[in-house]
C-alpha positions as CSV (number, residue, x, y, z in Angstrom):
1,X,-77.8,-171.6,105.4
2,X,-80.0,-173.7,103.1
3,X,-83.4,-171.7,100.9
4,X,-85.8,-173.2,103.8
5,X,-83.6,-171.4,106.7
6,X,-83.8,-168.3,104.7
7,X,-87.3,-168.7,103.9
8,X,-88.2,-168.9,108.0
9,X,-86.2,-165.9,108.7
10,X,-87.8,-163.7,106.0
11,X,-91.3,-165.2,107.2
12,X,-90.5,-164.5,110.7
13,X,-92.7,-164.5,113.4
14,X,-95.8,-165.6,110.4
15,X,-93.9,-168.9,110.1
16,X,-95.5,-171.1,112.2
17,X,-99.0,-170.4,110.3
18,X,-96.9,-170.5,106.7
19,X,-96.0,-174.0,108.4
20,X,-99.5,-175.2,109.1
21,X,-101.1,-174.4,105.7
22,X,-98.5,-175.5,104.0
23,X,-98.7,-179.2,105.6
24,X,-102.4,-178.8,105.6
25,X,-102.3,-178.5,101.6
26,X,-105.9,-179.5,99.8
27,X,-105.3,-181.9,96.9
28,X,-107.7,-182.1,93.9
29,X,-110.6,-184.5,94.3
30,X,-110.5,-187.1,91.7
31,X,-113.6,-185.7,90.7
32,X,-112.4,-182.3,89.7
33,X,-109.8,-184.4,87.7
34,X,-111.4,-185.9,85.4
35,X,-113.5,-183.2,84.3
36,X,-110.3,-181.1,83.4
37,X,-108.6,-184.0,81.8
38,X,-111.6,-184.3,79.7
39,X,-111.9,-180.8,78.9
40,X,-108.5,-180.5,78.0
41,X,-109.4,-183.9,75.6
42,X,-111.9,-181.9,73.8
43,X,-109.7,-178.9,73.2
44,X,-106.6,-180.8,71.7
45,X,-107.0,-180.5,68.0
46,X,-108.1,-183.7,65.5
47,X,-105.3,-185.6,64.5
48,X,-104.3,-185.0,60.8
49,X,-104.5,-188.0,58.3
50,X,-100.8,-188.9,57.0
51,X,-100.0,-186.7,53.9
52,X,-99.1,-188.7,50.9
53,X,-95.5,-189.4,50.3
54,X,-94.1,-186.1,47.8
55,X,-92.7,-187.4,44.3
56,X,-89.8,-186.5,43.0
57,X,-91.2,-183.6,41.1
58,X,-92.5,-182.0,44.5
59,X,-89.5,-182.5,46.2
60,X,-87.3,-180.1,44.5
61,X,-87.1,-176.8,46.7
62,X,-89.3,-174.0,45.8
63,X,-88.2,-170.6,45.8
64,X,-84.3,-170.5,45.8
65,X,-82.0,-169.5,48.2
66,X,-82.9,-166.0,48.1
67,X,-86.8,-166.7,49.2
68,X,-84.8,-168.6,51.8
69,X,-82.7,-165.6,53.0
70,X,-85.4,-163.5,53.2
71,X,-87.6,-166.2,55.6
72,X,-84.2,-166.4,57.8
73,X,-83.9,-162.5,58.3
74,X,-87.5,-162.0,59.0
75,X,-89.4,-161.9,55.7
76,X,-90.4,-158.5,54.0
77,X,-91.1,-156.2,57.1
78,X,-87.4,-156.9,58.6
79,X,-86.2,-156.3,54.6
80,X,-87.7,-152.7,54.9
81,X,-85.8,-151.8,58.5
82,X,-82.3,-153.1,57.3
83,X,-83.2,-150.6,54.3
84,X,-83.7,-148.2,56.0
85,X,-81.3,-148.5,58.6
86,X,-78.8,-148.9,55.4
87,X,-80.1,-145.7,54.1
88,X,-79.6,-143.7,57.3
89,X,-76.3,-145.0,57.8
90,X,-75.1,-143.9,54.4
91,X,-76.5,-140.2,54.9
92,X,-75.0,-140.0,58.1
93,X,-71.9,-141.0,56.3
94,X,-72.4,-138.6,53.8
95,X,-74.3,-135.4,55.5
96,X,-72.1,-132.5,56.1
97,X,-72.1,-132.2,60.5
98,X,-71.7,-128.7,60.1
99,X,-75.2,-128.3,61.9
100,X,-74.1,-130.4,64.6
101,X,-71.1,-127.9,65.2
102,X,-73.0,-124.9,65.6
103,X,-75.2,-126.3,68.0
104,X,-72.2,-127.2,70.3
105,X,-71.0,-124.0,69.7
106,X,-73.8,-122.1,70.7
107,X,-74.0,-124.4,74.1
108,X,-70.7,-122.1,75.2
109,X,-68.0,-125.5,75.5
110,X,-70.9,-127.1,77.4
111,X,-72.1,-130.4,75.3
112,X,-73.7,-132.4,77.3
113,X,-77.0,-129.5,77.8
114,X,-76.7,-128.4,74.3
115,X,-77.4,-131.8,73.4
116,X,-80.5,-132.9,75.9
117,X,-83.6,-131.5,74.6
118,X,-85.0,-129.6,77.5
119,X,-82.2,-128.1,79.3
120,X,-82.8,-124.8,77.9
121,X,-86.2,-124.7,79.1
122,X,-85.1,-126.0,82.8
123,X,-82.1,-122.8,82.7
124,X,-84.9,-120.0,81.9
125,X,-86.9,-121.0,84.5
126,X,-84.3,-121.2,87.3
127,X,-82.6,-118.1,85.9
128,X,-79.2,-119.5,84.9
């Protein structure tokens, strides 16, 4: 079954009329065309004069390889969410869970409600 087969059974009985307008398609008057090609003309930007060819003093990278690094990774902004995603890591690594314990604890062996936020509330009001 080729796409156009599937395409007339999904149309159905409508195909016919899908048919027709679709062989029936109007094209752009030549008119219409060259307006929007020359108001697409007047939209494209001014072309640039050539820069000047850099001398050897210019060429020499600016920066480092550490401005570099930071540019590749995302600039400043991304610098501040690996630091703090670093910083949460490490006190995750180093908090005591001890919290985390007793509030599985308290849930009576069950984990999954005592760790979704509005369970308790759904229990009291069906009485569980």
């Amino acid at each position: 079954m080729t796409m156009t087969d599937k395409r007339k059974a999904e149309e159905g009985a409508l195909a016919p009329w899908f048919e027709a307008g679709r062989a029936e398609a109007p094209a752009a008057s030549e008119d219409w065309l060259a307006r929007m090609e020359r108001m697409a003309l007047d939209e494209m930007p001014a072309p640039r004069p050539a820069a000047a060819p850099e001398t050897p003093a210019a060429q020499v990278r600016r920066g480092g390889w550490l401005r570099e690094t930071l540019g590749a990774l995302g600039g400043w902004p991304a610098m501040a969410g690996l630091v703090a995603a670093c910083a949460t890591g490490i006190w995750f690594g180093a908090a005591d869970p001890s919290g985390l314990t007793d509030l599985l604890d308290a849930a009576s062996g069950d984990t999954i409600t005592a760790l979704e936020p509005a369970s308790g509330f759904d229990y009291a009001m069906l009485g569980l």
